[in-house]
Residue frames as a rotation matrix with the C-alpha (Angstrom) as fourth column:
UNK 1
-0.310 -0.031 -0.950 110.41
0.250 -0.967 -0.050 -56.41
-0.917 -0.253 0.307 -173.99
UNK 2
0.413 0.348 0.841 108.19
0.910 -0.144 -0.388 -54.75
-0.014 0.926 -0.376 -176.73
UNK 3
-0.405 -0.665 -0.628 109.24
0.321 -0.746 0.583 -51.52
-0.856 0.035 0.516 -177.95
UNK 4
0.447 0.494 0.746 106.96
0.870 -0.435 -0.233 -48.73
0.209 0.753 -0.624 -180.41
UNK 5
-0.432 -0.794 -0.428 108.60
0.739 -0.583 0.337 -45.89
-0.517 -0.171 0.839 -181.34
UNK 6
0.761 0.472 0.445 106.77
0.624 -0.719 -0.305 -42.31
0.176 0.510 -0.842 -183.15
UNK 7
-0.511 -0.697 -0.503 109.17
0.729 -0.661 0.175 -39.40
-0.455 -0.277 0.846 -183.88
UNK 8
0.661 0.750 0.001 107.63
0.718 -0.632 -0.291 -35.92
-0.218 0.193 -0.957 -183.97
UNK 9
0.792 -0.563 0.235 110.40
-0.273 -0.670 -0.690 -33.79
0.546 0.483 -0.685 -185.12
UNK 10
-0.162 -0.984 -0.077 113.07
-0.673 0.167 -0.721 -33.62
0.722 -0.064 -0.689 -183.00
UNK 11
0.141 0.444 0.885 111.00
-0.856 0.503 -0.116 -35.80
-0.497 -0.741 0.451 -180.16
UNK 12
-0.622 -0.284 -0.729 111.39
-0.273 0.952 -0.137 -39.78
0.733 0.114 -0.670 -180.25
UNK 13
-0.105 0.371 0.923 108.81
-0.906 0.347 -0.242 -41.11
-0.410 -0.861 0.299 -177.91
UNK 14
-0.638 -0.645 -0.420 109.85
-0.485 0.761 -0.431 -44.49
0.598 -0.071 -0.799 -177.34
UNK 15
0.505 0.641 0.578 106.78
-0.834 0.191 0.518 -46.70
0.221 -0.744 0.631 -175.40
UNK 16
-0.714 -0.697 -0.065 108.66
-0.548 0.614 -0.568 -49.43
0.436 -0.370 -0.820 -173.37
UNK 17
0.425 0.897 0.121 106.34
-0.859 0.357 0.367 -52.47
0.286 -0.260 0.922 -172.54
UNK 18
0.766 -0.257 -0.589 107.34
0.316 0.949 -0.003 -56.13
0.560 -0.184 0.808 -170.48
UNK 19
0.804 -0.589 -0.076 110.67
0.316 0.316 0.895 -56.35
-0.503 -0.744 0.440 -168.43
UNK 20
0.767 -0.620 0.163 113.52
-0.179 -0.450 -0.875 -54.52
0.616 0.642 -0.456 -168.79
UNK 21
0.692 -0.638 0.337 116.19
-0.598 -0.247 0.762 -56.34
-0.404 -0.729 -0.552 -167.29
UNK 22
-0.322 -0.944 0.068 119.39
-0.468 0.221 0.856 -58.74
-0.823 0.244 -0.513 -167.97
UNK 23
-0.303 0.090 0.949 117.70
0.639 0.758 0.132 -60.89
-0.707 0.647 -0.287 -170.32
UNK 24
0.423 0.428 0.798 116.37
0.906 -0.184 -0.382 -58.19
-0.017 0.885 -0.466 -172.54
UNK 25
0.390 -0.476 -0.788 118.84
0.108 -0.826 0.553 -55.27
-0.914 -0.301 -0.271 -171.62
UNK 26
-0.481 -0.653 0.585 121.40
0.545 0.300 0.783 -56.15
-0.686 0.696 0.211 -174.64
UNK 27
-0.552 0.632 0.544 118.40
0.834 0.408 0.372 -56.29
0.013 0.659 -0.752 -177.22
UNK 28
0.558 0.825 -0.088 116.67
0.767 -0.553 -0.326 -53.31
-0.317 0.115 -0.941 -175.95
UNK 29
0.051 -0.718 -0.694 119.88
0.078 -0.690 0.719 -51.20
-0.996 -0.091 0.021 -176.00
UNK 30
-0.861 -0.278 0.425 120.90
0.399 0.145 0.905 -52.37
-0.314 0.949 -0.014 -179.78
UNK 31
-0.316 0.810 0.494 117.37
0.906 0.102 0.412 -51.10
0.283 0.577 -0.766 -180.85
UNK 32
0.447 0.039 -0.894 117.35
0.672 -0.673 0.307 -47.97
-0.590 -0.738 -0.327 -178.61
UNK 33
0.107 -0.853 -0.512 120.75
-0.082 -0.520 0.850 -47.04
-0.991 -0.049 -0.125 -180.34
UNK 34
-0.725 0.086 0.683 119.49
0.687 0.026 0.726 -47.90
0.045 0.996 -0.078 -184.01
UNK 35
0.323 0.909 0.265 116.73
0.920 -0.367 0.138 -45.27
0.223 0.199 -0.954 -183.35
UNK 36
0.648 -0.285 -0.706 118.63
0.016 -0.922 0.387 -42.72
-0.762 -0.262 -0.593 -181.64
UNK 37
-0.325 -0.803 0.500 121.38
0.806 0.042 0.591 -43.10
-0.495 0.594 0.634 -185.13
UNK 38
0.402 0.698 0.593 118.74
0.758 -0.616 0.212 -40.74
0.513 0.365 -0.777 -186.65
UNK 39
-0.672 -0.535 -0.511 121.07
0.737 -0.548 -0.395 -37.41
-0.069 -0.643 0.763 -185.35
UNK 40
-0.377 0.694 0.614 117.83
-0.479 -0.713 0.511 -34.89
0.792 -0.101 0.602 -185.62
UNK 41
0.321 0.570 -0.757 116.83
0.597 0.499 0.628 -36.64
0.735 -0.653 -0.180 -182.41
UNK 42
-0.353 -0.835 0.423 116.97
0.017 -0.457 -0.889 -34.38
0.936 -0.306 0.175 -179.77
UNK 43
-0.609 -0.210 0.765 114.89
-0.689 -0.337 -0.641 -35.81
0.392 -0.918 0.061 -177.54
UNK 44
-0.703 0.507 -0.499 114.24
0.207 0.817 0.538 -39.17
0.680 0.275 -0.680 -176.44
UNK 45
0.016 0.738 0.674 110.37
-1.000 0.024 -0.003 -39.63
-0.018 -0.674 0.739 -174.04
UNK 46
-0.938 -0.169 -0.302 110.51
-0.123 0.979 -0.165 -43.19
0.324 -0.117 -0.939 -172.64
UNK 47
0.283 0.958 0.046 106.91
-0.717 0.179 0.673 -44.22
0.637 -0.224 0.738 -171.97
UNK 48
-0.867 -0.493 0.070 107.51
-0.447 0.708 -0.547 -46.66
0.220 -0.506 -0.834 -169.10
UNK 49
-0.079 0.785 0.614 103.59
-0.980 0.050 -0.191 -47.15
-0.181 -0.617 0.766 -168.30
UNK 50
0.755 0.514 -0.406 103.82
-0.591 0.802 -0.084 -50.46
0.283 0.303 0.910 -170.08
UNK 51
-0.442 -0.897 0.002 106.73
-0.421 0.205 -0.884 -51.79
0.792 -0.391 -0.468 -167.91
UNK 52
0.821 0.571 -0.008 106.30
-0.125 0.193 0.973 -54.01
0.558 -0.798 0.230 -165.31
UNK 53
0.921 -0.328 -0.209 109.57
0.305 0.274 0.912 -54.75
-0.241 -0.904 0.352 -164.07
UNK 54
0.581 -0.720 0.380 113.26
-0.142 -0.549 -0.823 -53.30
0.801 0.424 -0.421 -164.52
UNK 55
0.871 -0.442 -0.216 116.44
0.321 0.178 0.930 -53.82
-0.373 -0.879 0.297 -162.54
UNK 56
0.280 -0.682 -0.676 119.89
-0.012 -0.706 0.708 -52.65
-0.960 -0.190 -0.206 -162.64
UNK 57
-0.447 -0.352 0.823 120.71
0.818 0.211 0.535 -53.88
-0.361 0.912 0.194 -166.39
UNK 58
0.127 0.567 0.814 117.67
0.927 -0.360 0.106 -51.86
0.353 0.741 -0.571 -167.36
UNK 59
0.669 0.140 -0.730 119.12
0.550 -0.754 0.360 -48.96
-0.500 -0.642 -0.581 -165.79
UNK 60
-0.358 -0.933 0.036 122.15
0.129 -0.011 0.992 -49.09
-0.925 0.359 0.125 -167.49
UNK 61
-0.108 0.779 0.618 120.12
0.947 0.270 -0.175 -48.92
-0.303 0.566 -0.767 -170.39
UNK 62
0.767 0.616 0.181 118.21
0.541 -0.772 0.335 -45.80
0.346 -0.159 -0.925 -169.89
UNK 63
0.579 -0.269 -0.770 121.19
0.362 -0.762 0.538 -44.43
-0.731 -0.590 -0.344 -168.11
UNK 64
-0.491 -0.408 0.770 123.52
0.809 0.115 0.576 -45.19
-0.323 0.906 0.273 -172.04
UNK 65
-0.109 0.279 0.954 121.18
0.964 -0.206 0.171 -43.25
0.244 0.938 -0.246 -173.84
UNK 66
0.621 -0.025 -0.783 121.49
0.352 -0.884 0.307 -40.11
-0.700 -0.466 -0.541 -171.20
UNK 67
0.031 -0.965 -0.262 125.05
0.085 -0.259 0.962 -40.02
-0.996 -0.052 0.074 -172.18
UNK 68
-0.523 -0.115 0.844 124.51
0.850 0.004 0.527 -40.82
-0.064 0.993 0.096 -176.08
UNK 69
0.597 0.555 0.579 121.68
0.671 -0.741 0.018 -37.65
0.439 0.378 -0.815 -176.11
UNK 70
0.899 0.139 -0.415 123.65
0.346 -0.807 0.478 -35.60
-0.269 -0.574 -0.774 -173.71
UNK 71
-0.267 -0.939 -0.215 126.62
0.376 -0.307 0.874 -35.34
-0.888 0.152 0.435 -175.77
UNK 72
-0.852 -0.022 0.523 124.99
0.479 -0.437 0.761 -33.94
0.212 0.899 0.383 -178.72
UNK 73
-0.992 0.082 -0.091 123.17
-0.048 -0.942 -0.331 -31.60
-0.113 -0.324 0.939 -176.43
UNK 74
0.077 0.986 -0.151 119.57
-0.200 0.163 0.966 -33.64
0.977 -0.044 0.209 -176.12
UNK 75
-0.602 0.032 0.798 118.01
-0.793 -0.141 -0.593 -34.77
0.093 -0.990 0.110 -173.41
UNK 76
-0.768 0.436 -0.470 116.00
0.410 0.898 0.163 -37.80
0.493 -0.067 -0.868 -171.93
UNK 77
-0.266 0.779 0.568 112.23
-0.956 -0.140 -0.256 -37.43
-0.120 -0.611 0.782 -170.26
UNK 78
-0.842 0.308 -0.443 110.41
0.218 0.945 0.242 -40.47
0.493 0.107 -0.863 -168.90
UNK 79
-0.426 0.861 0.278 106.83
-0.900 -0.436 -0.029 -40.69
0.097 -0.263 0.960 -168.18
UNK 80
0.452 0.685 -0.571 104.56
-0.589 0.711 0.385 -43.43
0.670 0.162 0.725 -167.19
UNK 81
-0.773 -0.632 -0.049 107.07
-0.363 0.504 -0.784 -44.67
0.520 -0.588 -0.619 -164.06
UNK 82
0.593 0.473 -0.651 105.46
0.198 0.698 0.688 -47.58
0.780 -0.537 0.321 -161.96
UNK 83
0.914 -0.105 0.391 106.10
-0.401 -0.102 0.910 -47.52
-0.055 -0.989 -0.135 -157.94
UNK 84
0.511 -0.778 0.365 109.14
0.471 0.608 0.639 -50.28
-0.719 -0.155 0.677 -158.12
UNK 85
0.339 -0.760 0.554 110.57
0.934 0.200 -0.296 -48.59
0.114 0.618 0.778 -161.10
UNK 86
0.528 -0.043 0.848 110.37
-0.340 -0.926 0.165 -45.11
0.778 -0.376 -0.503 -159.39
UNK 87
0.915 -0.355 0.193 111.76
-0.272 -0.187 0.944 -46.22
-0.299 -0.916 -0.267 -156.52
UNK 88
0.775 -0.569 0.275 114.49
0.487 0.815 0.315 -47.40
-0.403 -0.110 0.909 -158.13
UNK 89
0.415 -0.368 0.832 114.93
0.526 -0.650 -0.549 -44.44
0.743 0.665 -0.076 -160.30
UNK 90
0.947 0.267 0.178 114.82
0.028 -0.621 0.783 -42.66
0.320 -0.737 -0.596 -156.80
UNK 91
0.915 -0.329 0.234 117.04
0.107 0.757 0.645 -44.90
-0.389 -0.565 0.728 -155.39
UNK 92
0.723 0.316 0.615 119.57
0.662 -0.062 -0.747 -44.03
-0.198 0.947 -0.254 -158.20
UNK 93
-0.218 -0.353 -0.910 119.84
0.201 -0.928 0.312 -40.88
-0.955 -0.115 0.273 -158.51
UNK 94
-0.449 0.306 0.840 118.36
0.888 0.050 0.457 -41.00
0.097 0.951 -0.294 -162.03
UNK 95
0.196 0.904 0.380 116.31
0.964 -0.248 0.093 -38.21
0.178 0.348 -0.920 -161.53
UNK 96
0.250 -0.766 -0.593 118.84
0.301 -0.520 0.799 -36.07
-0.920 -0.378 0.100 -161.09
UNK 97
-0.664 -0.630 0.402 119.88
0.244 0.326 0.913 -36.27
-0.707 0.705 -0.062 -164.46
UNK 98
-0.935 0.284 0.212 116.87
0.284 0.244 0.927 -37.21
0.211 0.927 -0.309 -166.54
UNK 99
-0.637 0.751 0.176 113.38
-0.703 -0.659 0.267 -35.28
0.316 0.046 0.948 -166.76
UNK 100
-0.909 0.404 -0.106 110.42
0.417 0.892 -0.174 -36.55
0.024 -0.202 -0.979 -165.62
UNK 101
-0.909 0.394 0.132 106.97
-0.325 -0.872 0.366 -35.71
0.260 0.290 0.921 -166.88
């Protein structure tokens, strides 16, 4: 899992590239959660277009950093969702929750 990150004021856009799943869940989290330490973040944009694959770890993931932005009153938006990780978001109920753009 690569990971490039640009913050535009309070935006964080976060591009998310390779497999996101047990083997690189940990790792992506711990880097996720050293970028979001930065408390002028108030909103993270996950690029997913460079994802190919993602499974329930990498939910857990993505679903962490709801809860870390949505207690200090940010929010999450993903963009760039592939079929298999949409359906999973679908599947879910993620999109309930978290924006999609």
């Amino acid at each position: 899992m690569e990971l490039h990150a640009q913050k535009r004021g309070p935006r964080l856009t976060v591009r998310l590239s390779g497999e996101l799943d047990h083997h690189s869940a940990e790792q992506t989290r711990i880097m996720l959660d050293t970028l979001l330490r930065d408390v002028t973040v108030s909103e993270l944009l996950l690029d997913l277009s460079g994802m190919s694959f993602m499974d329930s770890a990498g939910l857990g993931v993505i679903l962490g950093r709801f809860r870390k932005l949505s207690m200090r009153g940010g929010r999450l938006i993903v963009k760039g969702v592939n079929p298999s990780v949409d359906r999973i978001f679908q599947m879910s109920g993620l999109y309930a929750i978290v924006e999609r753009q």
